[in-house]
TIVEXNU-10523 format. One line per 2 residues: number of its first residue (from 1); their letters; for each residue y, z, x of N, C-alpha, C. Coordinates in Angstrom, 1 decimal, always signed. Example, Ala and Ser with C-alpha at 12.3 -4.5 7.8 and 13.67 -1.06 7.14 Angstrom:
<rs>
1) AS) -5.7:+7.8:+13.2:-4.5:+7.8:+12.3:-3.3:+7.8:+13.2; -2.2:+7.1:+12.8:-1.1:+7.1:+13.7:+0.0:+7.9:+12.9
</rs>
This chain:
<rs>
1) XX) -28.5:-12.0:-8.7:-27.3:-11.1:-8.8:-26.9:-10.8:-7.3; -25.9:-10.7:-7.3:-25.3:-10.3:-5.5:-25.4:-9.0:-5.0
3) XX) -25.1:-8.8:-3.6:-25.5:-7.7:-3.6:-24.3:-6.7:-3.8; -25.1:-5.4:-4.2:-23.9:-4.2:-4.5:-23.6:-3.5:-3.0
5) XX) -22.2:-3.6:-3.3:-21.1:-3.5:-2.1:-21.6:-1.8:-1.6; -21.5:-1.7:-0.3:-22.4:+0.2:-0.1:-21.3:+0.9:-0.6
7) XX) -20.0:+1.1:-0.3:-19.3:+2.0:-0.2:-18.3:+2.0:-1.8; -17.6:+1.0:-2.0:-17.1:+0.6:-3.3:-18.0:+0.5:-4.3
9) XX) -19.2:+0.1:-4.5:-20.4:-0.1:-5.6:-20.3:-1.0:-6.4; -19.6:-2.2:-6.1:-19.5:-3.1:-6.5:-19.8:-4.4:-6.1
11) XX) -19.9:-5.2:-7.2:-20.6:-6.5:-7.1:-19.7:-8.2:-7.3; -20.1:-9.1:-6.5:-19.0:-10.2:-7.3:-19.1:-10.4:-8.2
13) XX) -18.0:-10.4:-9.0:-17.4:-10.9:-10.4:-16.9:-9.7:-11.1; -17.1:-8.3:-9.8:-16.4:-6.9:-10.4:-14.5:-7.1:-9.9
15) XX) -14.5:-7.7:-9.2:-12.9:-7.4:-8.9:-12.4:-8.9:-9.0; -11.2:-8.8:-9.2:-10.2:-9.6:-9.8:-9.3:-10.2:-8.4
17) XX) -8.9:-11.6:-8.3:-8.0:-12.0:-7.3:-7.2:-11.2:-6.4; -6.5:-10.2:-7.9:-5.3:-9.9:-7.1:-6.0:-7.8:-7.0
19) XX) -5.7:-7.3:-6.3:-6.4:-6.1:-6.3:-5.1:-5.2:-5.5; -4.9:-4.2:-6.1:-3.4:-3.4:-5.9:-4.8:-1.7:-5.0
21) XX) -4.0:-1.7:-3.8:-5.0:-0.9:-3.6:-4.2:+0.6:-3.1; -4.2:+1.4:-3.9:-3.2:+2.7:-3.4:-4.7:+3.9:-2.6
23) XX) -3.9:+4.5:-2.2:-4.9:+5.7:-1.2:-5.4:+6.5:-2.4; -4.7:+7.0:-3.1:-5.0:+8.2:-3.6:-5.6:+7.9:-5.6
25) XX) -6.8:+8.1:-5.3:-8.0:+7.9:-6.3:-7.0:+8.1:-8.5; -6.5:+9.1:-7.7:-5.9:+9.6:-9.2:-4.4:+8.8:-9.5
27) XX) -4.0:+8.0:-8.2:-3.0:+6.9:-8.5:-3.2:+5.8:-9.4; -4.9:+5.7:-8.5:-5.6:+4.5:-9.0:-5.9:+4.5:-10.6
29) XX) -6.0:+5.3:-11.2:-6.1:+5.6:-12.5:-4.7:+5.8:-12.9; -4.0:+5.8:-12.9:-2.5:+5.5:-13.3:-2.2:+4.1:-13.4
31) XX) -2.6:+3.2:-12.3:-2.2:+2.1:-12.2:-3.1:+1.2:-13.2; -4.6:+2.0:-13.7:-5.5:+0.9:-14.4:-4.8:+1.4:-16.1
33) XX) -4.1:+2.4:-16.3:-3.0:+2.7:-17.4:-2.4:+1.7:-17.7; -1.8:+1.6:-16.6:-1.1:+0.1:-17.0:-1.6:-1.6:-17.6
35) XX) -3.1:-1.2:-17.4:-3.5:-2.6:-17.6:-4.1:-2.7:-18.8; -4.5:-3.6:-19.4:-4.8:-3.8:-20.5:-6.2:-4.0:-20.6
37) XX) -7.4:-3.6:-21.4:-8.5:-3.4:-21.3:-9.3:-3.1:-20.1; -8.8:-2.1:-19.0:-9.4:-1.5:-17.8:-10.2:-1.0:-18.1
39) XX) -11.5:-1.1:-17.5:-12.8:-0.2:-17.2:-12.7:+0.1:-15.9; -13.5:+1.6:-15.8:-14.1:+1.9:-14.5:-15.2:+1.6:-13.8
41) XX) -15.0:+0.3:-12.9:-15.9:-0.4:-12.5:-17.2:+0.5:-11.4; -16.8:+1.3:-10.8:-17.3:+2.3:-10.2:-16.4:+3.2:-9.5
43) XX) -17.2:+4.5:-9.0:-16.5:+5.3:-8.3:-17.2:+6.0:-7.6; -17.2:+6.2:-5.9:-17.9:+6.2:-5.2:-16.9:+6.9:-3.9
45) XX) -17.5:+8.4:-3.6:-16.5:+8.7:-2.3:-14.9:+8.7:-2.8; -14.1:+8.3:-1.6:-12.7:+8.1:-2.0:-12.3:+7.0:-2.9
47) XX) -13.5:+5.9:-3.1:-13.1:+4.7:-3.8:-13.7:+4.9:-5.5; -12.4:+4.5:-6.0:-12.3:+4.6:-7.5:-11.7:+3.2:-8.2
49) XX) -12.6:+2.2:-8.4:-12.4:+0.8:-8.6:-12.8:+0.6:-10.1; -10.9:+0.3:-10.5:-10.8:-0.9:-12.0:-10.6:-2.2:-12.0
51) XX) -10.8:-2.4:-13.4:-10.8:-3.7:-13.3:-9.9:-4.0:-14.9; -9.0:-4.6:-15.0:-8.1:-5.0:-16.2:-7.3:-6.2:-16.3
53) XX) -6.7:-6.6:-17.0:-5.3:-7.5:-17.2:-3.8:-7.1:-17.2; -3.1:-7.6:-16.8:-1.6:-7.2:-16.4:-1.0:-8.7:-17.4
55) XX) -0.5:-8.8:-18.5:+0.7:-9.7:-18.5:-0.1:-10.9:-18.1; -1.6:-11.0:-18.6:-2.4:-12.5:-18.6:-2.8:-12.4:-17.5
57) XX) -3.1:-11.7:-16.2:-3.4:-12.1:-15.3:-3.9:-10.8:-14.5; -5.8:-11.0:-14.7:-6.6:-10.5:-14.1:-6.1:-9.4:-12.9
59) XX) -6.2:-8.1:-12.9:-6.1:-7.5:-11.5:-7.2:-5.8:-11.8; -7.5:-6.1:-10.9:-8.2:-4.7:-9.8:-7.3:-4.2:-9.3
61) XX) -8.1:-2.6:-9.0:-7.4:-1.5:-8.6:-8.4:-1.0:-7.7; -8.3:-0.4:-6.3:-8.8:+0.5:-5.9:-8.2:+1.5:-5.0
63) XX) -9.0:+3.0:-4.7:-8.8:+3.6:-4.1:-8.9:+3.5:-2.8; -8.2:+3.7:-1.7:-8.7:+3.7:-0.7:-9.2:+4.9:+0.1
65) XX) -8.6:+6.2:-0.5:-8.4:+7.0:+0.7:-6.8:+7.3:+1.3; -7.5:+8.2:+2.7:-6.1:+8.5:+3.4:-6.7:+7.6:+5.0
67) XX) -5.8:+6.3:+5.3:-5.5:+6.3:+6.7:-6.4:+5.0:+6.6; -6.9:+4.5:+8.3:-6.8:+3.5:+8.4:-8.6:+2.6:+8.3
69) XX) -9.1:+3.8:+8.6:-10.8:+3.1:+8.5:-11.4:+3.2:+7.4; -10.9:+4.1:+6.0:-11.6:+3.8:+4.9:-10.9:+2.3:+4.2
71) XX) -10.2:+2.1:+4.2:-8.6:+1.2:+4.3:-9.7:+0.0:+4.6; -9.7:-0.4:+5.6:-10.6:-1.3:+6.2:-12.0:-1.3:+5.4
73) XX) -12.6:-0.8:+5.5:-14.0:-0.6:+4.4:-13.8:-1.4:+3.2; -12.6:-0.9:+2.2:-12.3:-1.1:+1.3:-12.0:-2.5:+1.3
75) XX) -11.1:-2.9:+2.0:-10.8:-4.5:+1.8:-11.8:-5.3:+2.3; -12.9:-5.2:+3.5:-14.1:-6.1:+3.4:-15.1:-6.0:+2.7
77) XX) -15.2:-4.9:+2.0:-16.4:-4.9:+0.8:-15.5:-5.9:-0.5; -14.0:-4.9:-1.0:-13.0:-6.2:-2.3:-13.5:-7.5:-2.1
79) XX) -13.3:-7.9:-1.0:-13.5:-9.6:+0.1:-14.5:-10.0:-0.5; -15.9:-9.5:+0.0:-17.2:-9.9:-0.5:-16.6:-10.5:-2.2
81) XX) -16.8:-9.4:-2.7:-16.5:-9.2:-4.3:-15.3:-10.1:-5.1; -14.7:-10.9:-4.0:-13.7:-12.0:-4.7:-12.1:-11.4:-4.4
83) XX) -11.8:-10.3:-4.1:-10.3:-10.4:-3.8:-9.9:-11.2:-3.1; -8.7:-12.2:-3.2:-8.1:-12.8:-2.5:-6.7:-12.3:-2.4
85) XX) -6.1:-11.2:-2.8:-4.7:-10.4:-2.1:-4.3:-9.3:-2.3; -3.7:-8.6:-1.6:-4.4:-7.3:-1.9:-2.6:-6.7:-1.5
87) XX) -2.5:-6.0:-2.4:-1.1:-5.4:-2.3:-1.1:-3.9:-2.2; -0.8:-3.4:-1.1:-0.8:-1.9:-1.0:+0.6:-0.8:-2.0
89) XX) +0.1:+0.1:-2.7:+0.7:+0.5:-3.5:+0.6:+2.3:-3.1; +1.8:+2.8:-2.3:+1.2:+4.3:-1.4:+2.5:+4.7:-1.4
91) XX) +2.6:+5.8:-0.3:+3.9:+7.0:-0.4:+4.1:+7.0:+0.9; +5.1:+7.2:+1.6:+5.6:+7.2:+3.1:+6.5:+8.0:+3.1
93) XX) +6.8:+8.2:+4.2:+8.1:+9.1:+4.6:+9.4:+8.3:+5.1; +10.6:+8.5:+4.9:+11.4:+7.6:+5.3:+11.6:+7.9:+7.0
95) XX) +12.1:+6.9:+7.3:+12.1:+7.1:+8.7:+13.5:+6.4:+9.1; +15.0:+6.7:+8.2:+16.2:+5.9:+8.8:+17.0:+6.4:+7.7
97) XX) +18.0:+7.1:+8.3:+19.3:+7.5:+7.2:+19.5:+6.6:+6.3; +19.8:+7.4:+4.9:+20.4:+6.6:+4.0:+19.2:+5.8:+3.2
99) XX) +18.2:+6.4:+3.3:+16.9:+6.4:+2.6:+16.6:+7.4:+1.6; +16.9:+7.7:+0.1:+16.7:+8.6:-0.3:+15.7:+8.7:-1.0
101) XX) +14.9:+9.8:-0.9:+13.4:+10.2:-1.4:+13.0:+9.9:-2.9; +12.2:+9.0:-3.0:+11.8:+8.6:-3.7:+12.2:+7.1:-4.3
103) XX) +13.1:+6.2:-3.0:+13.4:+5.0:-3.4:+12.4:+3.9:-2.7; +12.1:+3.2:-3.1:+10.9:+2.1:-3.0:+11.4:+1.7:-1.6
105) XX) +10.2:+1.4:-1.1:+10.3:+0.7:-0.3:+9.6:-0.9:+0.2; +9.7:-1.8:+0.0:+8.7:-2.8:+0.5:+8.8:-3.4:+1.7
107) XX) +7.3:-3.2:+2.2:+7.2:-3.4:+3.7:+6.9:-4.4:+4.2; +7.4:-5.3:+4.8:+7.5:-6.7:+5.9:+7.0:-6.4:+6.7
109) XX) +6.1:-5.1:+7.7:+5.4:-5.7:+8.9:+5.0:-3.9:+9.2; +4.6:-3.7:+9.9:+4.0:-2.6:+10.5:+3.7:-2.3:+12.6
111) XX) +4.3:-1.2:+12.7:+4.1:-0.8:+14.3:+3.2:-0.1:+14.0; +2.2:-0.9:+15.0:+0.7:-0.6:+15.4:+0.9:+0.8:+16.2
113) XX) +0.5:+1.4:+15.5:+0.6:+3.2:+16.1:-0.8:+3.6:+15.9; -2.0:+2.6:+14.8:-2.8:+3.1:+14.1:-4.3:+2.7:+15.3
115) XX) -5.1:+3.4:+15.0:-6.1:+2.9:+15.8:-7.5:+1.6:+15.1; -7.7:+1.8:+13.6:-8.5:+0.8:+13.1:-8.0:-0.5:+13.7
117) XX) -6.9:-1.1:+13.7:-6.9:-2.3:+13.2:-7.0:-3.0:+15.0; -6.7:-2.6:+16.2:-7.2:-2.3:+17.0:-8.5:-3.0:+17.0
119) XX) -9.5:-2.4:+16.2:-11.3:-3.1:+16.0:-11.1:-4.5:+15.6; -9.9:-4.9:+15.5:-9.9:-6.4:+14.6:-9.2:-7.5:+15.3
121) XX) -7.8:-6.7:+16.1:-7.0:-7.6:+16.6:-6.5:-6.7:+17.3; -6.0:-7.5:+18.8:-5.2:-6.6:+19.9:-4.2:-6.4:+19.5
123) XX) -3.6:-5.4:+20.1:-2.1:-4.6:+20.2:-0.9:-6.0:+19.9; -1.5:-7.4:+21.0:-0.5:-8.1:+20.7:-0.2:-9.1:+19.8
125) XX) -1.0:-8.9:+18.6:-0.9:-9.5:+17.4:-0.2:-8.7:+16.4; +1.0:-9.3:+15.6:+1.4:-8.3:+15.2:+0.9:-8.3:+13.3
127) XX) +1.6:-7.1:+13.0:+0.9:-6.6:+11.6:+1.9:-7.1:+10.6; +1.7:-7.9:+9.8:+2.6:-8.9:+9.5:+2.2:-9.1:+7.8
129) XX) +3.4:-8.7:+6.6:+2.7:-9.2:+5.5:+3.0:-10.6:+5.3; +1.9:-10.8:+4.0:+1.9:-12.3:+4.1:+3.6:-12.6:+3.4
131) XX) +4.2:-13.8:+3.8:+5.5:-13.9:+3.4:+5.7:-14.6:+1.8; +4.8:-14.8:+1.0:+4.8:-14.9:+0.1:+4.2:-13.7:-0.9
133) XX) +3.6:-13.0:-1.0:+3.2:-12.0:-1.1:+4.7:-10.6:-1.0; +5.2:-10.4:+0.4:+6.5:-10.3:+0.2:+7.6:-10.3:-0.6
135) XX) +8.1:-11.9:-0.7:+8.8:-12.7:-1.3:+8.4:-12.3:-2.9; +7.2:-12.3:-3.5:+7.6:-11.7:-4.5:+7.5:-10.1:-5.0
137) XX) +6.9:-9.7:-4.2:+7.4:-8.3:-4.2:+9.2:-7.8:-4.5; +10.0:-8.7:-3.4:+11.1:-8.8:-3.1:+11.8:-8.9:-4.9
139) XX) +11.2:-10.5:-5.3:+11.6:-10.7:-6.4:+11.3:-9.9:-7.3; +9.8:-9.5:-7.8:+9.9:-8.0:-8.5:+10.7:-7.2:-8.8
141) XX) +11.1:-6.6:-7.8:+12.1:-5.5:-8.0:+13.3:-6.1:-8.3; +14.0:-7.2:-8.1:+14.9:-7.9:-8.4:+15.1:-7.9:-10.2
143) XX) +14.0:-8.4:-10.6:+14.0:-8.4:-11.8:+13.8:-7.6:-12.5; +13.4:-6.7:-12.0:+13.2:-5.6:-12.6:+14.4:-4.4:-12.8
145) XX) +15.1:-4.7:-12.1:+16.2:-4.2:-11.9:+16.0:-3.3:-10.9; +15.2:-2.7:-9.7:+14.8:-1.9:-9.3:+15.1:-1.7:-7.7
147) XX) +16.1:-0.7:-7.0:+16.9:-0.9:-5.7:+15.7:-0.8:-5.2; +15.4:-1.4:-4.3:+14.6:-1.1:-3.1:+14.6:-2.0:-1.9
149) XX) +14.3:-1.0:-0.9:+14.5:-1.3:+0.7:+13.2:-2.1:+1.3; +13.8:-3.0:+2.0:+12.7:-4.1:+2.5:+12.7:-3.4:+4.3
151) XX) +11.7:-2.8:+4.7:+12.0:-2.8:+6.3:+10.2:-2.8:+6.8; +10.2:-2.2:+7.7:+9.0:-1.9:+8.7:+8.9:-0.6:+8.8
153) XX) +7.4:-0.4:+8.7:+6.7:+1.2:+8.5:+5.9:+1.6:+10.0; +6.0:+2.4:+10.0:+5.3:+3.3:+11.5:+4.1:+3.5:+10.9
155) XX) +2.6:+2.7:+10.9:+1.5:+3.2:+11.1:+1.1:+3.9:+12.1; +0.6:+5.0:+11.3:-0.2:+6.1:+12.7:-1.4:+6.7:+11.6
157) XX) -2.2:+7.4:+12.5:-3.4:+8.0:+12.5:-3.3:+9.8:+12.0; -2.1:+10.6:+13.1:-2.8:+11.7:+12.9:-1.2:+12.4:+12.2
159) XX) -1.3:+12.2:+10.9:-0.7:+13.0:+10.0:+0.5:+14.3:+10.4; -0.6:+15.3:+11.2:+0.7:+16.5:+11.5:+0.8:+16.7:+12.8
161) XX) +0.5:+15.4:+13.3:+1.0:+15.2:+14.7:+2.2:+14.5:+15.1; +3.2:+14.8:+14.7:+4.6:+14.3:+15.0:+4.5:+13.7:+16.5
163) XX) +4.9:+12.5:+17.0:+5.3:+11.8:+17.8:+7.3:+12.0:+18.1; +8.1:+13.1:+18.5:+9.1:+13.4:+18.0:+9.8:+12.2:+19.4
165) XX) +9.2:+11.9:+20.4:+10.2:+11.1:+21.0:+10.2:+9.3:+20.7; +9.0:+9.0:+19.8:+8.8:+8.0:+19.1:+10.0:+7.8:+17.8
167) XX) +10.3:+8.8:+17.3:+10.5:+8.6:+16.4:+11.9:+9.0:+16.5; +12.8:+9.5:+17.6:+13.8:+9.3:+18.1:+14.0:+8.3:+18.8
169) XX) +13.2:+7.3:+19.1:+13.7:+6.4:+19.3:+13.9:+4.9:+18.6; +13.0:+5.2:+17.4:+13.0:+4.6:+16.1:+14.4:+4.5:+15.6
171) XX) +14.6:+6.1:+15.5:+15.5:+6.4:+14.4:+17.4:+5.5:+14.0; +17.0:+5.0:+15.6:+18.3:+3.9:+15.2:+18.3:+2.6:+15.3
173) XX) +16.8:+2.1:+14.8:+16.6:+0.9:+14.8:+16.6:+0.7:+13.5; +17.4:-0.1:+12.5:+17.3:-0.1:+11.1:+16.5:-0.9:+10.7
175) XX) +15.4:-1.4:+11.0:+14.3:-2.4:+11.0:+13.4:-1.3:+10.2; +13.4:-0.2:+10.8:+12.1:+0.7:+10.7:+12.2:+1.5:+9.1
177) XX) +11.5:+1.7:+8.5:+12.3:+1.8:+7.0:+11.3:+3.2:+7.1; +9.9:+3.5:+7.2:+8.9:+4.4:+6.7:+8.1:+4.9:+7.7
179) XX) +7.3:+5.5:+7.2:+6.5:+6.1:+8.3:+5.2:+6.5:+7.4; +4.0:+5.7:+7.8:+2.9:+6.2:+7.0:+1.2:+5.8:+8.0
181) XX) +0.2:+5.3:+6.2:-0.7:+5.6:+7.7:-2.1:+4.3:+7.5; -1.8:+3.1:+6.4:-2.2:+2.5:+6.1:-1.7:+0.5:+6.6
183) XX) -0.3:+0.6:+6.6:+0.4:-0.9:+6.2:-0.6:-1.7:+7.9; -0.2:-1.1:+8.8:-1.2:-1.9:+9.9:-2.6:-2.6:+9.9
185) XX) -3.1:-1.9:+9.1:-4.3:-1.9:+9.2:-4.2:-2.8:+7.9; -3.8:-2.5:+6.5:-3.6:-3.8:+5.8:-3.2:-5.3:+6.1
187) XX) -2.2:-5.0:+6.6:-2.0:-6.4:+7.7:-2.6:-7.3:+8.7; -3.5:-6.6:+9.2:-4.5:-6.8:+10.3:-5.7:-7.5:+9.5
189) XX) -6.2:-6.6:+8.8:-7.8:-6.4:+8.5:-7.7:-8.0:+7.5; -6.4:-8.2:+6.5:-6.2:-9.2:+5.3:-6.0:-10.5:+6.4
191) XX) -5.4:-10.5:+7.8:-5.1:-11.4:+8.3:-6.6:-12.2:+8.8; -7.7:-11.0:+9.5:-8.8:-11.7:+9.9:-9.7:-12.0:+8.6
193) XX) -9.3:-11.5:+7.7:-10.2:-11.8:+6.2:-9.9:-13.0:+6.2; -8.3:-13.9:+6.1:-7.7:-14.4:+5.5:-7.7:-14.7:+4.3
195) XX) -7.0:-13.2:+4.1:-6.7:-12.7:+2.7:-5.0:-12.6:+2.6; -4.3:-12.7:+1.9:-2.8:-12.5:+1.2:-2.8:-10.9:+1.3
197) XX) -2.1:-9.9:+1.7:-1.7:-9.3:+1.8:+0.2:-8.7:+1.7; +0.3:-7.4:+1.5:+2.0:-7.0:+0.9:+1.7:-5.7:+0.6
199) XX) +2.7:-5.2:+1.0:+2.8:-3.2:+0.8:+4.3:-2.8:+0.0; +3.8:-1.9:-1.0:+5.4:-1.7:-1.3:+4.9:-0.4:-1.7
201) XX) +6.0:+1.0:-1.0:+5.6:+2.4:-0.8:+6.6:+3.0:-1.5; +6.3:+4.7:-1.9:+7.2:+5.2:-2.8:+7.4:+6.5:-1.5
203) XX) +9.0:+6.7:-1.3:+9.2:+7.4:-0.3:+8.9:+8.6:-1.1; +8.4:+9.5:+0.0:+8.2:+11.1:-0.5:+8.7:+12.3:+0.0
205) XX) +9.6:+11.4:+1.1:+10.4:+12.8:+1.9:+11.3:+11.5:+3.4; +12.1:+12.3:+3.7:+13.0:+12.1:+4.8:+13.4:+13.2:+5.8
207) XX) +12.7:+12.6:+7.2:+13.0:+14.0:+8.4:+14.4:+14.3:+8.1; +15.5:+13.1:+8.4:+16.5:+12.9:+9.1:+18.0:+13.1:+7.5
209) XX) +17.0:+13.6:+6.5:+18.1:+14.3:+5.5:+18.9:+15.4:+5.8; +20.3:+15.7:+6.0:+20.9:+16.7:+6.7:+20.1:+18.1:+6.0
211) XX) +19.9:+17.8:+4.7:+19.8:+19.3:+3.5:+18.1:+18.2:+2.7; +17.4:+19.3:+3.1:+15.8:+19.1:+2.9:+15.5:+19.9:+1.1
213) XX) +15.3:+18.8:+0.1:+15.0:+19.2:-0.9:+13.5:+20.3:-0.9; +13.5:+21.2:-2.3:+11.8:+21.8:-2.1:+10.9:+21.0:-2.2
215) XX) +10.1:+21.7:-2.0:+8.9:+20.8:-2.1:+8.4:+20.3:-3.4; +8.8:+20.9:-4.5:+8.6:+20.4:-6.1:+9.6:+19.4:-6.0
217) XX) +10.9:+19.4:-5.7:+11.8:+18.3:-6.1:+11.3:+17.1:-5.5; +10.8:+17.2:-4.0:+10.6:+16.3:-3.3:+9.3:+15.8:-4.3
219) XX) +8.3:+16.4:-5.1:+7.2:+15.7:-5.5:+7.8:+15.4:-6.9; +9.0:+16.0:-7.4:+9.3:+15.4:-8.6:+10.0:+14.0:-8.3
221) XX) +10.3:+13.7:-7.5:+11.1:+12.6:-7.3:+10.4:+11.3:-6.6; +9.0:+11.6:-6.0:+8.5:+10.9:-5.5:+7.5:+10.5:-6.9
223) XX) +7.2:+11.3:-8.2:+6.7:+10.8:-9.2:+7.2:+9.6:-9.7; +8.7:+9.9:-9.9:+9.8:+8.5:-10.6:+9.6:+7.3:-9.5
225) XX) +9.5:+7.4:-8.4:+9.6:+6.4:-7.6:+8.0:+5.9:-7.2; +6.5:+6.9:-7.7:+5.7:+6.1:-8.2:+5.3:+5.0:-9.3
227) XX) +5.8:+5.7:-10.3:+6.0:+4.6:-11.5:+7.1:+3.5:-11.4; +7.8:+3.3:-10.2:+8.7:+1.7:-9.8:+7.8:+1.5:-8.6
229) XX) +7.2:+2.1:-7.8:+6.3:+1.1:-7.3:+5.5:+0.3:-7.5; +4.8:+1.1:-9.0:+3.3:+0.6:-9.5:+4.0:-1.1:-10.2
231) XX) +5.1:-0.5:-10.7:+6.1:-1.9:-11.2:+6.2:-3.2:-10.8; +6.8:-2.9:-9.5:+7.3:-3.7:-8.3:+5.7:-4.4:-8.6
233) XX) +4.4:-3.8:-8.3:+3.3:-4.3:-7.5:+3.0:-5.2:-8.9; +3.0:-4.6:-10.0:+1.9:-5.5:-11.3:+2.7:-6.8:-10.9
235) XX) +4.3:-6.3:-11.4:+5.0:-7.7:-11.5:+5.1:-8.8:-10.7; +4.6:-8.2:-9.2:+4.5:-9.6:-7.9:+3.2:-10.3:-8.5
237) XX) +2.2:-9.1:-8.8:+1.3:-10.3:-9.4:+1.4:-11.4:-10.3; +2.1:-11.0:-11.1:+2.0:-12.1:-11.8:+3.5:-13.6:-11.7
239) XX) +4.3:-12.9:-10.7:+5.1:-13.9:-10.1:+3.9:-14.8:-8.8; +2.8:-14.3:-8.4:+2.3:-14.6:-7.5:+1.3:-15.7:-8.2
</rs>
């Protein structure tokens, strides 16, 4: 028998190819809703790992947490355990007019703001999803009928530490689509694995909205735009 993974509590032949890995433990259980004969493989700390079928095709869930070094944890223990792609499924903040709260986003690359991934690869490698992995994310939503924005997310570390001249200078580069605190470090950590990696985020707010919804609307709207992320993510799997 192999060995049990420390942190996840899991073993190979517990997780599935494709492994959708959102931050937040009680997403994770939303997303194993979706699948067809899910069990709770374990749950341990921030990590809350299923295991199910999607539409004929095997997939894992886990939790990762918030930010960049549980993140990491999580995908070299999956690794051990047989993931081979790993699709981030989370919430960001927009970061570019004309982004409205709660519309998907899927993310092509990430600015290294974060400090994990750093332990893995220099500053001058960049955070890059895989482009097939992408590509059907892309198509997902396509077929699904589901608008969403393809750009680059702002990894960072410290949550209510606004960087305001960073992000004024962001603000009119239309490349930059989000602002969160994981896609770098997915990018990075999947690249030295050589693992398949792909992020697609559910916006949960926008600095740069002239008129700032409450904070219930903002979470009621970032619910609808969880359930088209989780979407977007089964369906690349199985275009994948």
């Amino acid at each position: 028998m192999s060995d049990l993974m420390k942190h996840i509590r899991c073993r190979e032949g517990d997780i599935a190819p494709f492994v959708l890995i959102p931050g937040d433990p009680a997403r994770a259980g939303r997303i194993a809703d979706r699948l067809t004969g899910a069990r709770l493989v374990a749950q341990n700390r921030e990590y809350a790992v299923y295991t199910g079928v999607y539409e004929g095709v095997p997939v894992s869930v886990c939790s990762t947490g918030i930010g960049g070094p549980s993140t990491a944890i999580a995908m070299e223990e999956l690794s051990r355990c047989g993931a081979e792609t790993f699709i981030r499924v989370g919430s960001a903040g927009a970061r570019r007019d004309g982004i409205a709260i709660g519309e998907p986003v899927i993310v092509s690359g990430a600015i290294r703001a974060g400090g994990t991934a750093q332990a893995y690869l220099p500053l001058s490698f960049p955070a890059v999803a895989d482009i097939g992995v992408l590509n059907a994310l892309t198509e997902a939503a396509r077929q699904l009928g589901i608008q969403a924005q393809v750009g680059l997310s702002l990894s960072r570390d410290a949550f209510y530490r606004q960087d305001t001249a960073l992000n004024e200078t962001l603000r009119p580069v239309r490349a930059v689509a989000v602002s969160e605190m994981e896609c770098d470090t997915v990018f990075v950590v999947a690249a030295v694995l050589n693992k398949r990696a792909g992020a697609v985020v559910g916006t949960d707010s926008n600095l740069y909205l002239p008129v700032q919804p409450s904070r219930e609307e903002k979470e009621r709207l970032y619910a609808e735009s969880e359930k088209r992320t989780i979407s977007i993510a089964l369906k690349a799997c199985t275009l994948l």
